[in-house]
MMTF fields as JSON, N, C-alpha, C and O atoms, coordinates in Angstrom:
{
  "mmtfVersion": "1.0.0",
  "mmtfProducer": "UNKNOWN",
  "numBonds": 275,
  "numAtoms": 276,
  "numGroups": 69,
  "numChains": 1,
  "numModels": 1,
  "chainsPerModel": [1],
  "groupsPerChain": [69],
  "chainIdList": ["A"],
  "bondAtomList": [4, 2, 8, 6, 12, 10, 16, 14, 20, 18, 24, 22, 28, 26, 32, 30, 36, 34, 40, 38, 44, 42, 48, 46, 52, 50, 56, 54, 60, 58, 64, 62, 68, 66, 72, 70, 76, 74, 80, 78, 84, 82, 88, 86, 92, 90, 96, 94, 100, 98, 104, 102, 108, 106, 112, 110, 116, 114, 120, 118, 124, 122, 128, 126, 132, 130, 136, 134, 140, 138, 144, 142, 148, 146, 152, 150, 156, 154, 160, 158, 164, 162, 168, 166, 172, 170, 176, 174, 180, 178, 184, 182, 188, 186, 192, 190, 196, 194, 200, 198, 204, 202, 208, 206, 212, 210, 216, 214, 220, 218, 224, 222, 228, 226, 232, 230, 236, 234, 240, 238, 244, 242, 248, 246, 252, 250, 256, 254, 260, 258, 264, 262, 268, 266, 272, 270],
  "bondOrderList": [1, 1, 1, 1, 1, 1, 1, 1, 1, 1, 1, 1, 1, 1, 1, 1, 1, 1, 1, 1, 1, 1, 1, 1, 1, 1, 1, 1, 1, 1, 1, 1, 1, 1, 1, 1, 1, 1, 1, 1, 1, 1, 1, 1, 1, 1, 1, 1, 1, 1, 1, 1, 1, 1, 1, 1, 1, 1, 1, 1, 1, 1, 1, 1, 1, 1, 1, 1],
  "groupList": [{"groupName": "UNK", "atomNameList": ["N", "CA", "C", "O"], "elementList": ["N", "C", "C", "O"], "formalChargeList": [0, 0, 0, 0], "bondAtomList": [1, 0, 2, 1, 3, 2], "bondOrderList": [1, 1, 2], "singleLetterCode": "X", "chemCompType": "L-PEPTIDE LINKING"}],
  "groupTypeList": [0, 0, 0, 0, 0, 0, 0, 0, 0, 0, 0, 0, 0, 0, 0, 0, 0, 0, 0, 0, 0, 0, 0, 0, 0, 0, 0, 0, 0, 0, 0, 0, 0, 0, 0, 0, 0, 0, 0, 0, 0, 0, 0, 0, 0, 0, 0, 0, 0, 0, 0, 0, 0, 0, 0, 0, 0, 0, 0, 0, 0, 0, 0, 0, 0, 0, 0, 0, 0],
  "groupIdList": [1, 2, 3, 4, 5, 6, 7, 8, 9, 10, 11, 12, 13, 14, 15, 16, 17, 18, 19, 20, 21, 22, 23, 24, 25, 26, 27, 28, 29, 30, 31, 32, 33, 34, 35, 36, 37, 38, 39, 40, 41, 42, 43, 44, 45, 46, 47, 48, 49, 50, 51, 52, 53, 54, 55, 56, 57, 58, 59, 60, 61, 62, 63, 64, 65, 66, 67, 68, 69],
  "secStructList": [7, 2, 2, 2, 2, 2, 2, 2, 2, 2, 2, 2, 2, 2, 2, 2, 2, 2, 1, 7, 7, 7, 7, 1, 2, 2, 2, 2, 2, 2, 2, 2, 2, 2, 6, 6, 7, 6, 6, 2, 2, 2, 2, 2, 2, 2, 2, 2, 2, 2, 2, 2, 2, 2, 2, 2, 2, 2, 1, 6, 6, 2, 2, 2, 2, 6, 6, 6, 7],
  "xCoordList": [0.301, 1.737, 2.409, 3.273, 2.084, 2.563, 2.444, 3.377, 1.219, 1.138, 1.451, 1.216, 2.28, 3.189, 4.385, 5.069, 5.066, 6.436, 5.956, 6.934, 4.608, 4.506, 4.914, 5.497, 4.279, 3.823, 5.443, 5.862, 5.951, 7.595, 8.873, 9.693, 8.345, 9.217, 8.814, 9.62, 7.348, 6.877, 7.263, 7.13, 7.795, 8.249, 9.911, 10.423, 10.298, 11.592, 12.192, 13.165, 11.147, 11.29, 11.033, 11.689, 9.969, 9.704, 10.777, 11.166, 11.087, 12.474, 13.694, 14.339, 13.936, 14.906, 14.787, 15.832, 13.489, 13.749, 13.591, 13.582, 13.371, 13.166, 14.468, 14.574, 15.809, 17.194, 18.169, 18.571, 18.328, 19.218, 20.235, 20.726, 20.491, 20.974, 22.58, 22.84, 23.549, 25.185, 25.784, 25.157, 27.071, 28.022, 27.799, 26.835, 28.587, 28.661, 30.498, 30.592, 31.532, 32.381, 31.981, 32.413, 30.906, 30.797, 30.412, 31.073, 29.113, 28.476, 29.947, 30.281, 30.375, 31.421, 32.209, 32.385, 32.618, 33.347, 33.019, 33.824, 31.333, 30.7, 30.457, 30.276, 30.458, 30.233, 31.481, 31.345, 32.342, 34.033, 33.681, 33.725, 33.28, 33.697, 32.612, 33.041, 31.688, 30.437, 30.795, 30.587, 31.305, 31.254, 32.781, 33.167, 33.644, 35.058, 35.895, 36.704, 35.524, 36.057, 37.1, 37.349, 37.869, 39.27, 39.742, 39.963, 40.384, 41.37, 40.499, 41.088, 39.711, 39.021, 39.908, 40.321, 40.368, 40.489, 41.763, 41.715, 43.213, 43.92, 43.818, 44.518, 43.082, 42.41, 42.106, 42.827, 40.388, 40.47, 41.287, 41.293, 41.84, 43.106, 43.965, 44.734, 44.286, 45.354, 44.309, 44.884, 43.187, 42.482, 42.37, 42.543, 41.972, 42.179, 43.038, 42.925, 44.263, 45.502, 45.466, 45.323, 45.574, 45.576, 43.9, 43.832, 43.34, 41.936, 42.938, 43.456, 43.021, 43.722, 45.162, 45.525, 45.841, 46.871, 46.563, 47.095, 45.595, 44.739, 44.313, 44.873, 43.285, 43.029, 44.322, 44.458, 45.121, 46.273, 46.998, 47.652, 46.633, 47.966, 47.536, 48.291, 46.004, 45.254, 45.581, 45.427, 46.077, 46.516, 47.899, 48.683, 47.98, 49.46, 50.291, 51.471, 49.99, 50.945, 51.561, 52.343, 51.103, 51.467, 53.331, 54.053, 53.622, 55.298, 56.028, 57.191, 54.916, 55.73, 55.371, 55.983, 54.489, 53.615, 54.789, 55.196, 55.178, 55.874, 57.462, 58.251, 57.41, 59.054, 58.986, 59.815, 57.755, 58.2, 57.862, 57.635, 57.716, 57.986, 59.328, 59.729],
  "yCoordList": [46.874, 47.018, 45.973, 45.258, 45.827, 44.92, 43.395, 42.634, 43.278, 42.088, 41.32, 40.168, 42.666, 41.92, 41.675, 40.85, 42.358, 42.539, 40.77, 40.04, 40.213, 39.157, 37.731, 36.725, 38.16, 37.321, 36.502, 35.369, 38.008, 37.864, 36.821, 35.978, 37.616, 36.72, 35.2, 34.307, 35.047, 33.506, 32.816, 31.602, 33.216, 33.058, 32.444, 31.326, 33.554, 33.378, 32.053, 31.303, 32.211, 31.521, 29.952, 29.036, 29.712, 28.268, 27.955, 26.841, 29.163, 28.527, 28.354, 27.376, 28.588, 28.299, 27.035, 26.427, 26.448, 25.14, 24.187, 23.018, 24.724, 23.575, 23.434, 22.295, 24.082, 23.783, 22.707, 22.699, 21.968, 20.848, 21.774, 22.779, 20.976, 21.395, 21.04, 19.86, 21.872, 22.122, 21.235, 20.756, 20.949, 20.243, 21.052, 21.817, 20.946, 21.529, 22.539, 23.644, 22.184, 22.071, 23.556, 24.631, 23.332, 24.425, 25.311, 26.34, 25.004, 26.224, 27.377, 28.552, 26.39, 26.947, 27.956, 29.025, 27.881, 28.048, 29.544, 30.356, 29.612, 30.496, 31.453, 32.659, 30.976, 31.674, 32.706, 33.927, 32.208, 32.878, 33.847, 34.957, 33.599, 34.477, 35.609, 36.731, 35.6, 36.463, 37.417, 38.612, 37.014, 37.523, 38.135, 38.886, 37.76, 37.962, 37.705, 38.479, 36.47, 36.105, 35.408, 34.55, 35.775, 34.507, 34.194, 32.983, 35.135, 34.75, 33.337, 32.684, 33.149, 31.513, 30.741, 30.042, 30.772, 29.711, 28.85, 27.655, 29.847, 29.043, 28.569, 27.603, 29.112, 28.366, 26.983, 26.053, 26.854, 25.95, 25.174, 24.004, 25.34, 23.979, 23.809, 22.938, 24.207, 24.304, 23.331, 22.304, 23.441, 22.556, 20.924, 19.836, 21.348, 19.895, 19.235, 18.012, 19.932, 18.845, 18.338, 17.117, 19.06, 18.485, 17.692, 16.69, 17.877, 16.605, 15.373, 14.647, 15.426, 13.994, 13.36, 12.214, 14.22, 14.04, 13.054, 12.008, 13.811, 12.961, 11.924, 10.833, 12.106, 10.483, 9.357, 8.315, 9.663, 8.92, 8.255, 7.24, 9.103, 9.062, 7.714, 6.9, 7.529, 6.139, 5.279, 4.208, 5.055, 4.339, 3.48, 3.662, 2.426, 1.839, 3.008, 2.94, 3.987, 5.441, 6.199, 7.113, 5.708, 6.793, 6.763, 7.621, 5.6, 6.151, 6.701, 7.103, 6.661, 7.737, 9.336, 10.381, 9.119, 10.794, 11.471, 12.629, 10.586, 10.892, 11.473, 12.051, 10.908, 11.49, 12.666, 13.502, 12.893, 14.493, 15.426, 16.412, 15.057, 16.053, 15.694, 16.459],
  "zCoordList": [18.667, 18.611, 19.502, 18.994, 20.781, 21.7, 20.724, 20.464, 20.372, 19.794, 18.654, 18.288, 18.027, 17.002, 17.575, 16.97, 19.018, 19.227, 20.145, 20.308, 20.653, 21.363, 20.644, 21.047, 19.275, 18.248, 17.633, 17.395, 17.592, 17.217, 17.945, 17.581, 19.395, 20.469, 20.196, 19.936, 20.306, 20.116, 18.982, 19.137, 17.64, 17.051, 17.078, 17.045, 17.14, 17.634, 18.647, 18.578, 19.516, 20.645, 20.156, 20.652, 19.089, 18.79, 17.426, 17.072, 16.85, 16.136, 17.189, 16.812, 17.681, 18.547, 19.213, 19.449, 19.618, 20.377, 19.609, 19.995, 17.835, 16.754, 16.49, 16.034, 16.524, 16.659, 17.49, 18.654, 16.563, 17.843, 18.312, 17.798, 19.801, 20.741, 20.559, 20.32, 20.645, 21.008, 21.89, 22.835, 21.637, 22.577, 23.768, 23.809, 24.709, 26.203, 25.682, 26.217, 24.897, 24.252, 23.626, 24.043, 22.35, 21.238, 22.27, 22.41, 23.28, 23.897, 24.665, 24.508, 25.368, 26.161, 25.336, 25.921, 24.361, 23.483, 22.749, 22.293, 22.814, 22.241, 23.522, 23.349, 24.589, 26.129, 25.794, 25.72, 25.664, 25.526, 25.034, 25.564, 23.959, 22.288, 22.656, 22.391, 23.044, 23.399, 24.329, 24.119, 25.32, 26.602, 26.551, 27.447, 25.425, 25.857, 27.187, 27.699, 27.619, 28.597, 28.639, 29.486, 27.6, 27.482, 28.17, 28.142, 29.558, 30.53, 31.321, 32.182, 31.091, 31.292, 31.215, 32.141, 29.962, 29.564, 29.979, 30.273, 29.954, 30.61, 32.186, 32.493, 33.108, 34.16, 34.003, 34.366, 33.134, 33.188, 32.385, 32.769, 31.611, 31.389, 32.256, 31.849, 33.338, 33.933, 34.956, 35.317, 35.373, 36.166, 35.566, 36.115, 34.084, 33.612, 33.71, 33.783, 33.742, 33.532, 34.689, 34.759, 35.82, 37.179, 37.203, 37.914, 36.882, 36.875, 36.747, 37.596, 35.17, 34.688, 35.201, 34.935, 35.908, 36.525, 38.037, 38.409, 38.604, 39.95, 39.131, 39.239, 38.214, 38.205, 37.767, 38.409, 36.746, 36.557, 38.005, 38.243, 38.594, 40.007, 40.519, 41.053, 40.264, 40.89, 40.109, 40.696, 38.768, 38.033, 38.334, 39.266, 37.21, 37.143, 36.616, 36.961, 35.921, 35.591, 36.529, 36.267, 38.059, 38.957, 39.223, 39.732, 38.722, 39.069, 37.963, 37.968, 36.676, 35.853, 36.125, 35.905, 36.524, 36.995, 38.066, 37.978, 38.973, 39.984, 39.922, 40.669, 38.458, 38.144, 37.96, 38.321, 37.241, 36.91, 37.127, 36.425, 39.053, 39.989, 40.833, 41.71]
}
């Protein structure tokens, strides 16, 4: 009995790593949807913008960035 439920997992387990591998994007995405973790999400966008906002600031963009604060 054990050794069909072993046989199974091993199975399972070698179809699974015969599957190409996901964006970082889709996975995330599927993390959400699984787990129901939405309130994620506007976090991190709200981090991204400010990511790309810092790096801009190092840019020739930084005195338009600056207006609109």
């Amino acid at each position: 009995m054990t050794d069909d439920k072993d046989s199974k997992k091993a199975a399972d387990f070698a179809a699974g790593a015969q599957e190409g591998s996901s964006g970082l994007m889709s996975e995330f995405f599927a993390f959400l949807k699984h787990n129901k973790k939405w309130w994620l999400l506007p976090i991190l966008l709200v981090l991204l913008v400010v990511g790309v906002l810092v790096v801009l600031g190092g840019t020739a963009a930084a005195p338009f960035i600056y207006t609109l604060f």
